[in-house]
N, C-alpha and C positions, 0 to 999 in steps of 0.2 A: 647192550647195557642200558638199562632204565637210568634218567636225570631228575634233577630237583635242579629248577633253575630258578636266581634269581635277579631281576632286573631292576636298574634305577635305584641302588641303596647308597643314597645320597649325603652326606656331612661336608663341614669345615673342616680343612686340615691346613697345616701352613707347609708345604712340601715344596719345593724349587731351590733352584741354585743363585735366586737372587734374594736383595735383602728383603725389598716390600714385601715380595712372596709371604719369608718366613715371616716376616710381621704382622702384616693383613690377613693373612690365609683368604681363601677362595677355595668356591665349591668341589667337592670331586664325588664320582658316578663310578659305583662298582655294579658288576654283572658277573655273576658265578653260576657256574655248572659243575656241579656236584654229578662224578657217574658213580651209577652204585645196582643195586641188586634188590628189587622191591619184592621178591618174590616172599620172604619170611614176615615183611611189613603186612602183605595183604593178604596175606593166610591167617594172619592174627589178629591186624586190626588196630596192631599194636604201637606208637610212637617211640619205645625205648626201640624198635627194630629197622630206625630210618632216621637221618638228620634232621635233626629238628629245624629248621629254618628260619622260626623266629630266632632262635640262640645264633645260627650262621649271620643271619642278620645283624646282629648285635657284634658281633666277633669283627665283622668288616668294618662296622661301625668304628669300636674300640682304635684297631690298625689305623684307621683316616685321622681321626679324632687324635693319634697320638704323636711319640717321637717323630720331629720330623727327618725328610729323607731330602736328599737335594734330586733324585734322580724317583719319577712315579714308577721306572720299571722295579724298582725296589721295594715298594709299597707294594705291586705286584706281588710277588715271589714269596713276600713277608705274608699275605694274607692267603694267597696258597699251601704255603706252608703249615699255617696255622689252622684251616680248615683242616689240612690231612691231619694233623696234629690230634685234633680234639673228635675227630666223626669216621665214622664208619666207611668211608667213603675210598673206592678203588683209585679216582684220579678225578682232577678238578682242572674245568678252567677257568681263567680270573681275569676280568675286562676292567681296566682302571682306564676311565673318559677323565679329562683336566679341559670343560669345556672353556674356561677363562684363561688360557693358557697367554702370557705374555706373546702374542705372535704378533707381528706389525703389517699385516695384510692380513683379510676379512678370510676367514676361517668359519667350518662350523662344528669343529669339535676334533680333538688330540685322543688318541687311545693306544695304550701300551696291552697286548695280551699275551700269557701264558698259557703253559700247559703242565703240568704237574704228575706224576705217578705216583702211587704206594711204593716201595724199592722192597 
């Protein structure tokens, strides 16, 4: 299976189960692997025949950016979903980093991943 991957698609969201959290917000860090099938993309040339990445971009964007969740495996699941939702795509998986995570010993970064199929 051929991937579209992407790394470090970075926003503000207010996402946690405490209040500062939702108040403040702080950064969070998605990584998606889109698996998918290049074979009809580069026999034509064509971008209607492959995920557009900038649009997936923006789509991860939107999810960080929005409602918030008290729990990042949520926003996970939520931007998995929503990739399979809108793109061509067989199965996806979705890396949400929360490097500022309230932890009270020196840490270098929190990450929740999924993994997703077409049903």
């Amino acid at each position: 299976m051929d991937r579209i991957t992407l790394t470090g698609v970075t926003a503000v969201g207010y996402h946690g189960v405490f209040d500062f959290e939702r108040r403040d917000g702080q950064p969070f860090v998605v990584d998606a692997v889109l698996h998918t099938d290049f074979t009809k993309a580069a026999e034509t040339d064509d971008l209607q025949f492959t995920a557009h990445y900038g649009e997936v971009a923006e789509l991860i964007t939107k999810h960080i950016e929005g409602e918030p969740l008290n729990l990042i495996e949520g926003l996970a699941v939520r931007i998995a979903e929503g990739i399979l939702a809108n793109y061509d795509v067989t199965a996806v998986d979705v890396t949400v980093h929360k490097p500022k995570a309230p932890i009270e010993v020196p840490f270098g970064d929190v990450t929740v991943s999924v993994h997703r199929e077409r049903s």
